[in-house]
TORTI-854961 format. One record per residue: residue number from 1; residue in one letter; x, y, z of N, C-alpha, C in turn. Coordinates in Angstrom, 1 decimal. Example, Ala and Ser with C-alpha at 12.3 -4.5 7.8 and 13.67 -1.06 7.14 Angstrom:
<sites>
+-----+------+--------+--------+--------+--------+--------+--------+--------+--------+--------+
|  nr | rest |     nx |     ny |     nz |    cax |    cay |    caz |     cx |     cy |     cz |
+-----+------+--------+--------+--------+--------+--------+--------+--------+--------+--------+
|   1 |    A |   13.2 |   -5.7 |    7.8 |   12.3 |   -4.5 |    7.8 |   13.2 |   -3.3 |    7.8 |
|   2 |    S |   12.8 |   -2.2 |    7.1 |   13.7 |   -1.1 |    7.1 |   12.9 |    0.0 |    7.9 |
+-----+------+--------+--------+--------+--------+--------+--------+--------+--------+--------+
</sites>
This chain:
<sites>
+-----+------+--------+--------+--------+--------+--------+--------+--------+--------+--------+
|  nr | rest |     nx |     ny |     nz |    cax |    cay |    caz |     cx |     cy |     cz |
+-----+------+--------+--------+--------+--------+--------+--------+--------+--------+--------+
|   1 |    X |   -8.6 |   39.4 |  289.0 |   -9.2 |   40.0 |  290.2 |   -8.2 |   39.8 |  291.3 |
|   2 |    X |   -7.3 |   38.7 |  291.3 |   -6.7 |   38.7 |  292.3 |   -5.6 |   39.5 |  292.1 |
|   3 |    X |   -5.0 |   39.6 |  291.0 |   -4.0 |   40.7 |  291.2 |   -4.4 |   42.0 |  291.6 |
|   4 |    X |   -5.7 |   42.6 |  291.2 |   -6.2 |   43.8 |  291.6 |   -5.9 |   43.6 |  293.4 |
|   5 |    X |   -6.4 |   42.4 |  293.9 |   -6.9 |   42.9 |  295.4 |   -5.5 |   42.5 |  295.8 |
|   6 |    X |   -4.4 |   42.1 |  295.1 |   -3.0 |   42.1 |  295.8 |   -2.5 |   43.8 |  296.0 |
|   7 |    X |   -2.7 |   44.3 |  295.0 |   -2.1 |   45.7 |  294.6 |   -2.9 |   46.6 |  295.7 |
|   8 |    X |   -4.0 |   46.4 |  295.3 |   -5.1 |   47.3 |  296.7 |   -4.9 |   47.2 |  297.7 |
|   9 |    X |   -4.2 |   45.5 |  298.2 |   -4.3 |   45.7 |  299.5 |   -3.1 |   46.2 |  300.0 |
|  10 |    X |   -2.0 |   46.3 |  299.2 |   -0.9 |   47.2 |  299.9 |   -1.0 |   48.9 |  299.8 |
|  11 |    X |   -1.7 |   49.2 |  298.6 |   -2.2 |   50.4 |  298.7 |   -3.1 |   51.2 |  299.5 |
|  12 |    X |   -4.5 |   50.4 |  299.2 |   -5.5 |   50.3 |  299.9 |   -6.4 |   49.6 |  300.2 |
|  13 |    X |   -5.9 |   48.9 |  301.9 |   -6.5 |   47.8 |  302.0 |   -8.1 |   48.4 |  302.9 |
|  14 |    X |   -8.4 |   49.0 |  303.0 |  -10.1 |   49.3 |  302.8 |  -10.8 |   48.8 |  301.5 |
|  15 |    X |  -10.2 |   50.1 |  300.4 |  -10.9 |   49.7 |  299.0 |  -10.9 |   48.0 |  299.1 |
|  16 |    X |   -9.9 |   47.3 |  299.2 |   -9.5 |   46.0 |  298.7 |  -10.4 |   45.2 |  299.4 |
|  17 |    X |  -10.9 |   45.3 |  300.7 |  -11.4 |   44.7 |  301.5 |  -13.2 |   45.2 |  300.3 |
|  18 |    X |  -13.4 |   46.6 |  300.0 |  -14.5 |   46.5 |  299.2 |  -14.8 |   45.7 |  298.2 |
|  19 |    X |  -13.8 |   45.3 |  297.2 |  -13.8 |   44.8 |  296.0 |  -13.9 |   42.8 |  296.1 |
|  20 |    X |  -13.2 |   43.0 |  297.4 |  -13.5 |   41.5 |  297.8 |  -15.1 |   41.4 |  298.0 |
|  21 |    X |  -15.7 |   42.4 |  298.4 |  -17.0 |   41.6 |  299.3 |  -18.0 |   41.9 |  298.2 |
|  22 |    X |  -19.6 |   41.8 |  298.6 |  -20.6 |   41.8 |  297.3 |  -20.6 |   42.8 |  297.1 |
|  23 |    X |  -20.3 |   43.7 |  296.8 |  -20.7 |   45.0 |  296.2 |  -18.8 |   45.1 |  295.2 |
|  24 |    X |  -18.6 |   44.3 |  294.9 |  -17.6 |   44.4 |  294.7 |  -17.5 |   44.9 |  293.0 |
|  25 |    X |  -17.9 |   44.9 |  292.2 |  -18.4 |   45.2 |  291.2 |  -18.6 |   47.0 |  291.1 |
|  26 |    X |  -19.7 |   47.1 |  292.2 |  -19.8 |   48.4 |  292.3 |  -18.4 |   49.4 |  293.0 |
|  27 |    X |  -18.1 |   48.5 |  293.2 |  -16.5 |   49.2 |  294.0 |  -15.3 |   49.2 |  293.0 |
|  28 |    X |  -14.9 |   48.6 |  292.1 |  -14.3 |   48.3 |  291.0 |  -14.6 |   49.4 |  289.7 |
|  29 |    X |  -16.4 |   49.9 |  290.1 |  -16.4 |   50.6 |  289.0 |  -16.5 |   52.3 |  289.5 |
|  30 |    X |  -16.6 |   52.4 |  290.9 |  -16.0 |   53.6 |  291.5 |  -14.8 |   53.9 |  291.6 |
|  31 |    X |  -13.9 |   52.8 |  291.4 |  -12.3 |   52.8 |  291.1 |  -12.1 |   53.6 |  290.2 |
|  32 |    X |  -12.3 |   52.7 |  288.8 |  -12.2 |   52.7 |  287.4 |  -12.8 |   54.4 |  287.1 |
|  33 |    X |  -13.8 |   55.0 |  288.0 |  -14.3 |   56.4 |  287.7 |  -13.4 |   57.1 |  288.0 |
|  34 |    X |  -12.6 |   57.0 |  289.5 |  -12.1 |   57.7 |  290.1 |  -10.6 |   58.0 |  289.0 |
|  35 |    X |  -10.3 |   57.1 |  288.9 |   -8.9 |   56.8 |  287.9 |   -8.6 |   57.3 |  286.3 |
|  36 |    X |  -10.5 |   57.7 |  286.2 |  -10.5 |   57.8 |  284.2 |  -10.4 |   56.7 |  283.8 |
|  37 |    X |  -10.5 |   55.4 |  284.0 |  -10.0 |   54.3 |  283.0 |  -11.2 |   53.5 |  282.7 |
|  38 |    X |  -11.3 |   52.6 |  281.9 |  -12.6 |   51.8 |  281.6 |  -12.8 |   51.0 |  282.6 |
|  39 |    X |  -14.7 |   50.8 |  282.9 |  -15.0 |   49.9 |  284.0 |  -14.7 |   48.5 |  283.8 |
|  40 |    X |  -13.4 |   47.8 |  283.9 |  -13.0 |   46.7 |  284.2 |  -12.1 |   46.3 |  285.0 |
|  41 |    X |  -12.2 |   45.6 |  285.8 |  -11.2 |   44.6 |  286.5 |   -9.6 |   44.9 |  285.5 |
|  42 |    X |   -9.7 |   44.9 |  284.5 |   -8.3 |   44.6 |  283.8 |   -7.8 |   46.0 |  283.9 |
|  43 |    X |   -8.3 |   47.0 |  283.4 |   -8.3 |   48.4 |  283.3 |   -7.8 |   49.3 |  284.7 |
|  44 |    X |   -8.3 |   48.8 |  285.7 |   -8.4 |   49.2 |  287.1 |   -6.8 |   48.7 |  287.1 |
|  45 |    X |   -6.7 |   47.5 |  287.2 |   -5.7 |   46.5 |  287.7 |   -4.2 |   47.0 |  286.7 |
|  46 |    X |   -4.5 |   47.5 |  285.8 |   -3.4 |   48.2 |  284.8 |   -2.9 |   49.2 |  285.4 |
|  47 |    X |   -4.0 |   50.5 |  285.4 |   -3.8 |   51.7 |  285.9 |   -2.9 |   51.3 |  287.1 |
|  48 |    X |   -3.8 |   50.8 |  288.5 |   -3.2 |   50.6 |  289.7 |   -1.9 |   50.3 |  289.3 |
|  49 |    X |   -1.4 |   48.9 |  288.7 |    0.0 |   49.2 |  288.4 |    1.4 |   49.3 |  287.7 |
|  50 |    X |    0.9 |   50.2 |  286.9 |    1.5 |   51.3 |  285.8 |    2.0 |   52.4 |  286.2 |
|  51 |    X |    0.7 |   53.0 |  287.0 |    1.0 |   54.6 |  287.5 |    1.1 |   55.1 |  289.0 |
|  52 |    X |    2.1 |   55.6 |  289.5 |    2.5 |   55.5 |  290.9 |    1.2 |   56.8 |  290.8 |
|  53 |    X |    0.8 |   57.4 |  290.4 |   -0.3 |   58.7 |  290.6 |   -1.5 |   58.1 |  290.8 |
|  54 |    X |   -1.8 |   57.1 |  290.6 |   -3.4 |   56.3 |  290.4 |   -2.9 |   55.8 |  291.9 |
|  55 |    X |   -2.0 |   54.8 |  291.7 |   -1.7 |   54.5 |  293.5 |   -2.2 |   55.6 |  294.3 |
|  56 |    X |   -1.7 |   57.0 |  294.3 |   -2.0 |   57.8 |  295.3 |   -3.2 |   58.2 |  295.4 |
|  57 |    X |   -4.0 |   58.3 |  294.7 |   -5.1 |   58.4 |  294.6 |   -6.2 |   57.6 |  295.3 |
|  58 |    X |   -6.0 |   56.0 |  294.8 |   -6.7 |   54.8 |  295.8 |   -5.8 |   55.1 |  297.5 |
|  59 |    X |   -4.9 |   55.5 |  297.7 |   -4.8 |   55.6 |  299.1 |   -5.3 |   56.6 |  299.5 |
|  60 |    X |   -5.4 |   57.6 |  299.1 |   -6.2 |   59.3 |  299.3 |   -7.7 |   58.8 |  299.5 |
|  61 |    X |   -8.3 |   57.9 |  298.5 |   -9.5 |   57.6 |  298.7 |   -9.5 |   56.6 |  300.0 |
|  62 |    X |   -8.9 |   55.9 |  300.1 |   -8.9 |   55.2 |  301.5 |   -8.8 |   55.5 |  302.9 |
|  63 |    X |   -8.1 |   56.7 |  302.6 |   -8.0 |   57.5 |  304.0 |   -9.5 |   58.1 |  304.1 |
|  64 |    X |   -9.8 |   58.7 |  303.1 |  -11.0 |   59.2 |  303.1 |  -12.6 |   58.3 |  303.5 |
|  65 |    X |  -12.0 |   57.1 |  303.3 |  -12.9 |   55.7 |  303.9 |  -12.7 |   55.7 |  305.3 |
|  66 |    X |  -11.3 |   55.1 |  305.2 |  -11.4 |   55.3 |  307.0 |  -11.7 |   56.5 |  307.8 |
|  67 |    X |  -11.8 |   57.9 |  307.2 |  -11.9 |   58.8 |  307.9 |  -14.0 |   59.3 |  307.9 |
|  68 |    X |  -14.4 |   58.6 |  307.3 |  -16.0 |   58.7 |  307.0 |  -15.9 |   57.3 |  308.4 |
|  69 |    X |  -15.5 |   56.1 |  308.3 |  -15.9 |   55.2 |  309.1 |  -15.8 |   55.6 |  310.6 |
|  70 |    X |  -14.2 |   56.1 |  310.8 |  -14.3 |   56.4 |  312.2 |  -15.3 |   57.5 |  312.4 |
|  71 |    X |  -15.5 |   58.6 |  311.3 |  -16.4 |   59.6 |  312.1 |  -17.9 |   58.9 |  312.5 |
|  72 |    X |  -18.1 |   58.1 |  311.9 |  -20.0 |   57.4 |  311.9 |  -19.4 |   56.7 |  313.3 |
|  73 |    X |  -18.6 |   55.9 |  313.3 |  -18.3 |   55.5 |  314.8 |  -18.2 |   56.7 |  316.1 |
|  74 |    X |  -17.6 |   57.7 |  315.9 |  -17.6 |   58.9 |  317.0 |  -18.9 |   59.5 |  317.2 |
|  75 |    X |  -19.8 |   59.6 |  316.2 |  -21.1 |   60.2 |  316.3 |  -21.6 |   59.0 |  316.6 |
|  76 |    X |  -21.7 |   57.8 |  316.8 |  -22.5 |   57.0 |  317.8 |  -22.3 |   57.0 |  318.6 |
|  77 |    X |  -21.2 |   57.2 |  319.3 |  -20.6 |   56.9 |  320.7 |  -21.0 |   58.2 |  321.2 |
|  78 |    X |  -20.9 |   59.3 |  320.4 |  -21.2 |   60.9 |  320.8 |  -22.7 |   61.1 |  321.2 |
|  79 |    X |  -23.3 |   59.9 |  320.6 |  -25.0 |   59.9 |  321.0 |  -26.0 |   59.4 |  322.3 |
|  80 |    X |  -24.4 |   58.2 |  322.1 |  -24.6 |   57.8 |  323.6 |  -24.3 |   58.4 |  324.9 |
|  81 |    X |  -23.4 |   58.7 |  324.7 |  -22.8 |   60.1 |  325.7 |  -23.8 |   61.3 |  326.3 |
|  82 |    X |  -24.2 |   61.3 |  325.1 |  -25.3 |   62.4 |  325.4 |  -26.7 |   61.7 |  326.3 |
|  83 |    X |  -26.8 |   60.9 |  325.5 |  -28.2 |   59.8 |  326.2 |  -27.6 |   59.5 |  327.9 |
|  84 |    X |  -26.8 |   59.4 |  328.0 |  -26.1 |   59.1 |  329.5 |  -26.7 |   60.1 |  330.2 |
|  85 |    X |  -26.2 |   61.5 |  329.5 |  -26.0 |   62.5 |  330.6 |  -28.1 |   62.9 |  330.9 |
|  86 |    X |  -28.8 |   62.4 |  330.3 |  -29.7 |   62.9 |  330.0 |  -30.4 |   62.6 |  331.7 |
|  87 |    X |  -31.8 |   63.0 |  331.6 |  -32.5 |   62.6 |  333.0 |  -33.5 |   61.8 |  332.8 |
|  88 |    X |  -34.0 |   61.8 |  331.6 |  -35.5 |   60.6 |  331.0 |  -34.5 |   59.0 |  331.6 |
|  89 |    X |  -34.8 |   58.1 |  332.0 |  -34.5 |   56.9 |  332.1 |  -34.3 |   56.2 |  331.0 |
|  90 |    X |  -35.6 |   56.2 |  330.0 |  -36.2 |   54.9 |  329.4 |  -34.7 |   55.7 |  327.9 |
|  91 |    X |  -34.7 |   57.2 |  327.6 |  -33.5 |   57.3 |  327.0 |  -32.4 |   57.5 |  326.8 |
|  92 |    X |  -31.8 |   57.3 |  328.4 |  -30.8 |   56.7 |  328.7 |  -30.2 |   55.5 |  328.5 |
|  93 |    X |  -30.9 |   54.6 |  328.3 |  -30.9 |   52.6 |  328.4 |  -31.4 |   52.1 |  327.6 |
|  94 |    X |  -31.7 |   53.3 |  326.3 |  -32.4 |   53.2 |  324.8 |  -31.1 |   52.3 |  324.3 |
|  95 |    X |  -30.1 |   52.1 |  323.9 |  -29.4 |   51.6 |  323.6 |  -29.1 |   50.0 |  324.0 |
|  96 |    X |  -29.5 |   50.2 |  325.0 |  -29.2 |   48.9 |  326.5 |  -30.3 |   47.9 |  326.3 |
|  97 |    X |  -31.7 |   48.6 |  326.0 |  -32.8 |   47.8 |  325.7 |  -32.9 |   47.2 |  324.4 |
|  98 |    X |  -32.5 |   48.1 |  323.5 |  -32.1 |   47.8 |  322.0 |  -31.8 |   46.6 |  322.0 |
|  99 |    X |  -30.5 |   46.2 |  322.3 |  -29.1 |   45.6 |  322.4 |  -29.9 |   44.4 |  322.9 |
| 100 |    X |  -30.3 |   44.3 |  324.0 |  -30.7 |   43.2 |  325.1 |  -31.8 |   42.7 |  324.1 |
| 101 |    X |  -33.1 |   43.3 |  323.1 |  -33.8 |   42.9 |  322.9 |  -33.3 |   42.1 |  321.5 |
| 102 |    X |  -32.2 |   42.8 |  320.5 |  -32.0 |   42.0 |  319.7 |  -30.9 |   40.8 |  320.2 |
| 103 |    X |  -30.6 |   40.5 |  321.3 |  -29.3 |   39.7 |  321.6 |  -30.4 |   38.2 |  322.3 |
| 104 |    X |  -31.6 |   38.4 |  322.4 |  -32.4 |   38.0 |  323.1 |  -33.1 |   37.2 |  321.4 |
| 105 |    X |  -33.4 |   37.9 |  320.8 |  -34.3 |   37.7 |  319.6 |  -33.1 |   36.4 |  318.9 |
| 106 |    X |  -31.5 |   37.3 |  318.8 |  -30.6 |   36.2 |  317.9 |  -30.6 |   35.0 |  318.6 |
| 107 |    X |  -30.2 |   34.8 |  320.2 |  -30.5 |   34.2 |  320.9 |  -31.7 |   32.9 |  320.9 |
| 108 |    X |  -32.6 |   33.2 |  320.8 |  -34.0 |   32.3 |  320.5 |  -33.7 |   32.1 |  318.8 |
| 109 |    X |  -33.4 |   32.7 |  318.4 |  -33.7 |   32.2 |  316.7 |  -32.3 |   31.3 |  316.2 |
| 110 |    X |  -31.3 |   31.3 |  316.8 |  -30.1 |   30.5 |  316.9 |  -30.5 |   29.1 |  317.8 |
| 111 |    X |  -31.4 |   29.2 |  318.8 |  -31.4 |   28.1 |  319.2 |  -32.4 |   27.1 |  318.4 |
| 112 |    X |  -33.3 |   27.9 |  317.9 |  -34.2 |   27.4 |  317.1 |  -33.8 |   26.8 |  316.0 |
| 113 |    X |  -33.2 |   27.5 |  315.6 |  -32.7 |   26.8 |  314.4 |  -31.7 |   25.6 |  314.3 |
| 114 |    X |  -30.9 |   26.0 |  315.2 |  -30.2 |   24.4 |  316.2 |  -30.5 |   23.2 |  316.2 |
| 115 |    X |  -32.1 |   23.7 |  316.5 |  -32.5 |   22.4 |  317.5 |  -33.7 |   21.8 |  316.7 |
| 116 |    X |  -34.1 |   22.6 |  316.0 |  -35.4 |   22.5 |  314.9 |  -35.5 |   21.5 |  313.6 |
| 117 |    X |  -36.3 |   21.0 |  313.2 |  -36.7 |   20.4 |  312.4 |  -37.0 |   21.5 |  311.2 |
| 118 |    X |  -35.8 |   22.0 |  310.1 |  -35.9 |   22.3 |  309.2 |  -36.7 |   21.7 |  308.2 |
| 119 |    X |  -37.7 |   22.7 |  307.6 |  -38.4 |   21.7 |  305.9 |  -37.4 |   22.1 |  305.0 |
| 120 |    X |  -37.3 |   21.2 |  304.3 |  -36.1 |   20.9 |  303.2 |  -36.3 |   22.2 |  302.9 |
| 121 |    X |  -37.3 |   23.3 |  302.4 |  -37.7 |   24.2 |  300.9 |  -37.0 |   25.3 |  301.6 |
| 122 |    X |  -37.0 |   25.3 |  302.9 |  -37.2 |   26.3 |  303.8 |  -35.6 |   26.9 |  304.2 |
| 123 |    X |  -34.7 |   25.7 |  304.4 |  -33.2 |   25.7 |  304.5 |  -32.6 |   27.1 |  304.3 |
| 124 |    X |  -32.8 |   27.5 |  302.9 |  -32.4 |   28.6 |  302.3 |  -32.2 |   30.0 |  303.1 |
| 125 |    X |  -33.8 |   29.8 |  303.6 |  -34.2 |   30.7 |  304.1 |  -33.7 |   31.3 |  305.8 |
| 126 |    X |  -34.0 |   30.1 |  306.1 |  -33.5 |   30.1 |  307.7 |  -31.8 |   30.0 |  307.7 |
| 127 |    X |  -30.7 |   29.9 |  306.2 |  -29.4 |   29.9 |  306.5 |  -29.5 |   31.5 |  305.9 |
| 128 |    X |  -30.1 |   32.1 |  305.5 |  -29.8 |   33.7 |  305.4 |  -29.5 |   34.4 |  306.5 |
| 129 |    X |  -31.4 |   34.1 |  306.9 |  -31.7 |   34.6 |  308.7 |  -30.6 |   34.5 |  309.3 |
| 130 |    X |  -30.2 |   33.7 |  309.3 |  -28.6 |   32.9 |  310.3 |  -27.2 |   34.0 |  310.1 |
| 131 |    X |  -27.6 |   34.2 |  308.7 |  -26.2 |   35.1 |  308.3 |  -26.4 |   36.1 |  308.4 |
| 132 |    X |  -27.6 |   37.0 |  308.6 |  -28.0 |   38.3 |  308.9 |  -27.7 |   38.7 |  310.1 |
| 133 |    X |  -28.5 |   37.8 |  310.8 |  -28.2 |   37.5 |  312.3 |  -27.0 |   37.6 |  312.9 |
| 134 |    X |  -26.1 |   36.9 |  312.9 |  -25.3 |   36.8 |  312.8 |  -23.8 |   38.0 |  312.2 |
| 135 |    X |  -23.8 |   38.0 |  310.8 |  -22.8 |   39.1 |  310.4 |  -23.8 |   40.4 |  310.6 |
| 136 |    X |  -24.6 |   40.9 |  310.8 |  -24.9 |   42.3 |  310.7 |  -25.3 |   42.2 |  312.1 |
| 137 |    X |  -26.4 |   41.8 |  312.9 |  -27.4 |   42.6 |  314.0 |  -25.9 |   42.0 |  315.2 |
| 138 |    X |  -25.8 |   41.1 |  315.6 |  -24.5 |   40.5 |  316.7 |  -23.5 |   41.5 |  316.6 |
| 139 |    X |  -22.6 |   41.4 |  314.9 |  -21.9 |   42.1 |  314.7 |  -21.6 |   43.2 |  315.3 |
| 140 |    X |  -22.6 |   44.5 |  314.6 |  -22.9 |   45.6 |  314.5 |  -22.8 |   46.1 |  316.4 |
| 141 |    X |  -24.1 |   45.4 |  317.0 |  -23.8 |   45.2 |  318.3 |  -22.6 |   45.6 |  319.0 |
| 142 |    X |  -22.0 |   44.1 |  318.6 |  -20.6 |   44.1 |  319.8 |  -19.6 |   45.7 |  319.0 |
| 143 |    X |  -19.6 |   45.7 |  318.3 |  -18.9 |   46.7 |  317.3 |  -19.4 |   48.0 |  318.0 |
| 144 |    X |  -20.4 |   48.1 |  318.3 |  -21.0 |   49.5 |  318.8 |  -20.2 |   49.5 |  320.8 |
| 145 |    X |  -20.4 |   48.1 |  321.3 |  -20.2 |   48.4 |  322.5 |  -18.8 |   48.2 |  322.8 |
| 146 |    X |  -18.2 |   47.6 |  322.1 |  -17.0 |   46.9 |  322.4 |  -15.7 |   47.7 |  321.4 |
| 147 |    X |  -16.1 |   48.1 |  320.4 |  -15.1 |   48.6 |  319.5 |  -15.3 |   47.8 |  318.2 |
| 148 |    X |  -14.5 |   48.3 |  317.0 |  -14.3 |   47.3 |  316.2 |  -12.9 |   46.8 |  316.2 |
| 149 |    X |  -12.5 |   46.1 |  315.3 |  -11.0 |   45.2 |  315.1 |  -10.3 |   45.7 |  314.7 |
| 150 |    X |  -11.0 |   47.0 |  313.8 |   -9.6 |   47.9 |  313.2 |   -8.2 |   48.0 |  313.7 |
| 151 |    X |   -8.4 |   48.5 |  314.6 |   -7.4 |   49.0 |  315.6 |   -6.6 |   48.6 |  316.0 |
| 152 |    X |   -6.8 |   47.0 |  316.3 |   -6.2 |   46.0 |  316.5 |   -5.4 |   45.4 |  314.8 |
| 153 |    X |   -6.2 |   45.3 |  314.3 |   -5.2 |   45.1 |  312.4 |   -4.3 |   45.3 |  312.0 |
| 154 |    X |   -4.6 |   47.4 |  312.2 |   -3.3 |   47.8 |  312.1 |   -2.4 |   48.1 |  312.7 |
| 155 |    X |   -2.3 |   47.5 |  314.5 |   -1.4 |   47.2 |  315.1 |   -0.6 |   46.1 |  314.7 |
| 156 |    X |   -1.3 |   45.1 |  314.4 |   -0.7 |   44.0 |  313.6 |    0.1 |   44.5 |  312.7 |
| 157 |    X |   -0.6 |   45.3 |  311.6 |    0.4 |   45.5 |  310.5 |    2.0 |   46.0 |  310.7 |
| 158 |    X |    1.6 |   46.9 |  311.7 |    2.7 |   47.6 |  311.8 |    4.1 |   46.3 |  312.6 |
+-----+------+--------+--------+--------+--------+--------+--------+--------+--------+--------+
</sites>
């Protein structure tokens, strides 16, 4: 596996970034479809590097990732834009209220959990909450108002 995500990530470090995370399985075997080759790790990891044409391919599909991500990012921002120009108040600041109510909710449930007296059984549960919270609703958030890190990455790279 790790050779796969060495080769991906110089090819395609989107894919690679997929095959690392949980769905990684299912990403490995939309590879392996895309490529003709059998659904395995070994198979994928062959093709990728064997055949400079399978390379082009995982980069083609990658542009094609980043090019679905940024557009779902421009149609949000294009939504809000609109909601600006609008004259209703309450859907204007529909975003604003959103935002405030979930930043309010992580807010209280981070402190709680902080400061709280966990039952042992329960642990589990309240460190999901935590990671939900956390990597998706904050995330997603600051990502919507602020940008994401992309940008910044492949400045780095370069």
């Amino acid at each position: 596996m790790n050779e796969l995500l060495k080769l991906l990530g110089s090819v395609a470090p989107s894919l690679a970034t997929m095959v690392a995370g949980p769905l990684g399985g299912a990403a490995v075997s939309a590879i392996a479809k895309q490529l003709g080759v059998e659904d395995t790790v070994e198979a994928v990891t062959k093709a990728v590097s064997e055949d400079p044409e399978a390379a082009l391919k995982l980069a083609q599909i990658d542009l094609e990732t980043l090019k679905a991500q940024h557009a779902n990012t421009a149609d949000a921002r294009a939504m809000q834009v609109a909601a600006l120009n609008q004259s209703d108040v309450f859907s204007k600041r529909f975003t604003m209220y959103l935002t405030t109510f979930w930043s309010v909710c992580a807010a209280i449930y981070i402190g709680f959990i902080t400061f709280s007296v966990i039952p042992d059984k329960n642990i589990r549960f309240a460190d999901t909450i935590l990671g939900f919270v956390l990597g998706t609703v904050l995330a997603t958030m600051l990502n919507f108002w602020f940008g994401s890190s992309i940008g910044s990455k492949e400045k780095d790279k370069k």
